[in-house]
PAZAPA-4460 file (N, C-alpha, C; in steps of 0.05 Angstrom, whole numbers, plus 32768, in hexadecimal, padded with zeros to 4 digits):
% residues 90
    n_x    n_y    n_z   ca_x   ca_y   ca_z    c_x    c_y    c_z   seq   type   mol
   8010   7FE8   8000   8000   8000   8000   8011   8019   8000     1      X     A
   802F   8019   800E   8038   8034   800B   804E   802F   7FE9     2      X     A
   8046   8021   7FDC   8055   8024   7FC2   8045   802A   7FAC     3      X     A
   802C   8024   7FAF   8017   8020   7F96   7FF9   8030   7FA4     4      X     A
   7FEC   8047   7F8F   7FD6   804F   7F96   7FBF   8038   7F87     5      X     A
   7FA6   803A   7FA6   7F9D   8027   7FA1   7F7C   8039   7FA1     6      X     A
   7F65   8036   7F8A   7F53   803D   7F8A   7F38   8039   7FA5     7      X     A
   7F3D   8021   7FAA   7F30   801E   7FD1   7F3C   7FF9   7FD3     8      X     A
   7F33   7FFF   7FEC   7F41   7FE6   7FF8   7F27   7FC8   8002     9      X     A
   7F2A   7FBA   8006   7F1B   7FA2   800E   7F30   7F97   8025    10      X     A
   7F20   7F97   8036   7F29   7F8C   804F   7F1C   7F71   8055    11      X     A
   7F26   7F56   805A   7F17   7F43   8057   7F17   7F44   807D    12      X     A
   7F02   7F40   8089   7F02   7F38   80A4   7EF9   7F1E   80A9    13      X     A
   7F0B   7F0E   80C1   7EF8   7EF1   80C5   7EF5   7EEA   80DA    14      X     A
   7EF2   7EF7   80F0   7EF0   7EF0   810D   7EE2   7F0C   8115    15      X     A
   7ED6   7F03   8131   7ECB   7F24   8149   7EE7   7F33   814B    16      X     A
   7EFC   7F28   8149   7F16   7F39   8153   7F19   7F48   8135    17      X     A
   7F19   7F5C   8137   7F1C   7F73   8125   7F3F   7F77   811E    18      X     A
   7F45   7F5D   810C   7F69   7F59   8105   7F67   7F68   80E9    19      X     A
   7F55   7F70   80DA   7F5E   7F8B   80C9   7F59   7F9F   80D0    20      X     A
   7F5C   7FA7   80EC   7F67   7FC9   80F6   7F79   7FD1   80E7    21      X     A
   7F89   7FC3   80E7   7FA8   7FD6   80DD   7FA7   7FD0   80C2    22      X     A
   7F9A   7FC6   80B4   7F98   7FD0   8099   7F86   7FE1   8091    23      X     A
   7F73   7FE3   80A4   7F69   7FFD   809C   7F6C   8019   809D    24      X     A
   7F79   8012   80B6   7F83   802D   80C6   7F9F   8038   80B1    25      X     A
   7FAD   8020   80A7   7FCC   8023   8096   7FB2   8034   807E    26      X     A
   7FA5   802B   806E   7F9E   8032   8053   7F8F   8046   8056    27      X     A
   7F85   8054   8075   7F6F   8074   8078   7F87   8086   8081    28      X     A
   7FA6   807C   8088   7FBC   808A   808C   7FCD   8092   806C    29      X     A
   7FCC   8087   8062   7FD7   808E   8047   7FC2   80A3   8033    30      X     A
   7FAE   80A0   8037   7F94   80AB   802B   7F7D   80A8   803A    31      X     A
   7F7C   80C2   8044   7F60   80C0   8059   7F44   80BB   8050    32      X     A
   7F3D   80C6   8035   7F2D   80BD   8026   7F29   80A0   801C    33      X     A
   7F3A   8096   8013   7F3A   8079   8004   7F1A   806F   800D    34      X     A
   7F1C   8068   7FFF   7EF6   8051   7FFD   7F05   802C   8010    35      X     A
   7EFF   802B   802B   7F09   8012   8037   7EF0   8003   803E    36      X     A
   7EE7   7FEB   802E   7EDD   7FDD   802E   7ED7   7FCB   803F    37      X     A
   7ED3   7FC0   805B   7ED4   7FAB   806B   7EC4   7F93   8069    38      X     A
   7ED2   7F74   805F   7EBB   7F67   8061   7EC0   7F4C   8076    39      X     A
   7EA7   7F42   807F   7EB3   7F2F   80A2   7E99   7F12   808D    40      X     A
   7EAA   7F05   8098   7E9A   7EED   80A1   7E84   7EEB   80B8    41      X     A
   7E89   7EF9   80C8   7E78   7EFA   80DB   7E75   7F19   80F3    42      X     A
   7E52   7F20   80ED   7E56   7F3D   80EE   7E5D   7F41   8109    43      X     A
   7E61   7F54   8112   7E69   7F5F   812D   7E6B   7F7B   8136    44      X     A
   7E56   7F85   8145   7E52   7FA0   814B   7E68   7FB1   8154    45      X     A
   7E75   7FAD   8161   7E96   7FB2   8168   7EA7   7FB4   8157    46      X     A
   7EA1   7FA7   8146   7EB0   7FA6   812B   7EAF   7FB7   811B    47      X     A
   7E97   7FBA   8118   7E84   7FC2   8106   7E8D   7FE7   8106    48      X     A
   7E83   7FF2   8128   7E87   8006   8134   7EA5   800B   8129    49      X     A
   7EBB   7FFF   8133   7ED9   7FF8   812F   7ED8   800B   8116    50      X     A
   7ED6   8001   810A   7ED6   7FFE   80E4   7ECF   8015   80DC    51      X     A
   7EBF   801B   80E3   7EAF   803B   80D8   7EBA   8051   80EA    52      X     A
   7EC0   8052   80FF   7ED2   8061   8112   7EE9   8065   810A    53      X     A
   7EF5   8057   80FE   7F12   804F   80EE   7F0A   8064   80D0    54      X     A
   7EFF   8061   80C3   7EF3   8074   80AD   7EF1   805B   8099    55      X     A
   7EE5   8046   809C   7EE3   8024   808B   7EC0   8041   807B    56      X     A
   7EC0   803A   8066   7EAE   8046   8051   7E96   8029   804E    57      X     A
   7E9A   8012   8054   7E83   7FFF   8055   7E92   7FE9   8068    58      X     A
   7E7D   7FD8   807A   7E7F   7FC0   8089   7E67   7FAD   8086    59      X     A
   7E70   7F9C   8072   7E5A   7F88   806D   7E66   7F60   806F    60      X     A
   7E52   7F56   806D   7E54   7F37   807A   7E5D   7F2F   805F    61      X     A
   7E65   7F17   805E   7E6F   7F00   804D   7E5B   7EF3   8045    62      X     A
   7E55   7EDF   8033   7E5C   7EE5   8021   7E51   7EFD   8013    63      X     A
   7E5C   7F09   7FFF   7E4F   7F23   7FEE   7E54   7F1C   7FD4    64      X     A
   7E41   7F1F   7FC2   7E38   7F1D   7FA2   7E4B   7F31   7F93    65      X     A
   7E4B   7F2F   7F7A   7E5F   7F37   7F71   7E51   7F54   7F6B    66      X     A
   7E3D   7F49   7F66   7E29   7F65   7F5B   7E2C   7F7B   7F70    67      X     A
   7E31   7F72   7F8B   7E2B   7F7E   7FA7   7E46   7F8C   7FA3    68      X     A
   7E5C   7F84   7FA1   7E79   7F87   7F98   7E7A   7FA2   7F90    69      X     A
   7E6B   7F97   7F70   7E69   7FB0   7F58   7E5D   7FCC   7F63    70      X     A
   7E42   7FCE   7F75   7E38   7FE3   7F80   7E49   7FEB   7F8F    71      X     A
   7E4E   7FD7   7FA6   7E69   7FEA   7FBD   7E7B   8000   7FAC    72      X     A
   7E83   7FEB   7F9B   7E9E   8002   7F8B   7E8F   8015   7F7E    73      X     A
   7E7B   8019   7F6D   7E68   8033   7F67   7E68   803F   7F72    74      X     A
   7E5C   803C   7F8D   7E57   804E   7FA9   7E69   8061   7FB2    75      X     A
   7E7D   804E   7FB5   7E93   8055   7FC8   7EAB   805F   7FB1    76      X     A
   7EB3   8056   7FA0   7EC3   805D   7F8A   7ECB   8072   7F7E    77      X     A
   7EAF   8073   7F6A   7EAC   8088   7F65   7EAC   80A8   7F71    78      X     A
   7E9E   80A8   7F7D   7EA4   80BA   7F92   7EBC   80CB   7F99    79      X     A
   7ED2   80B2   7FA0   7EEE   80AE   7FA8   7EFC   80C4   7F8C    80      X     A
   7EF2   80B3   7F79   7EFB   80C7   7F63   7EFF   80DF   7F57    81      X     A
   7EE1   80E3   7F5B   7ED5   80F8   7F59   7EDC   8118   7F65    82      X     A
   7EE2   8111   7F84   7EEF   811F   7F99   7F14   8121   7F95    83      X     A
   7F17   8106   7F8F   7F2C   810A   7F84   7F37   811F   7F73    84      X     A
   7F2F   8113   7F62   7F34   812C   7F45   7F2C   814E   7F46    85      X     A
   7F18   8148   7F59   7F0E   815E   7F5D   7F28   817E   7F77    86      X     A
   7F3B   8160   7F85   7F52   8170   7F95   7F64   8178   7F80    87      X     A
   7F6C   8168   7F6E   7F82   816B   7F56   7F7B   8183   7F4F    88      X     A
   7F6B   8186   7F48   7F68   819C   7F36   7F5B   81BD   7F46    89      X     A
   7F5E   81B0   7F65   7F65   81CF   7F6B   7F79   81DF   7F78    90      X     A
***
């Protein structure tokens, strides 16, 4: 992550213990904006809270459809872009 810009991130989570903190926290430190995705096997309100407190842009359960995939990144992506381009150029 500190060699290559990355358009948003996917965090895979798989336990209540919240072990992608530090990748989230590493990828909203390089770019506070970035679009960070969180997804758990199993939901968890603590987590959940965790995640979005952290600046995580979605926290959703396992499995997820691809279609579900395709909207997140719409959502959240674009956006990212949008704002993006929108600092460049002032």
């Amino acid at each position: 992550m500190d060699k290559e810009r990355f358009d948003f991130v996917i965090v895979s989570q798989g336990t209540r213990e919240f072990e992608g903190r530090a990748l989230v926290q590493h990828a909203l430190e390089i770019e506070r904006r970035l679009p960070v995705l969180v997804l758990t096997n199993c939901l968890d309100l603590g987590c959940y809270l965790e995640a979005i407190q952290l600046g995580a842009a979605d926290y959703l359960e396992k499995p997820i459809l691809p279609s579900e995939i395709a909207r997140l990144i719409e959502t959240h992506v674009r956006p990212y872009h949008i704002a993006a381009r929108a600092a460049g150029a002032a």
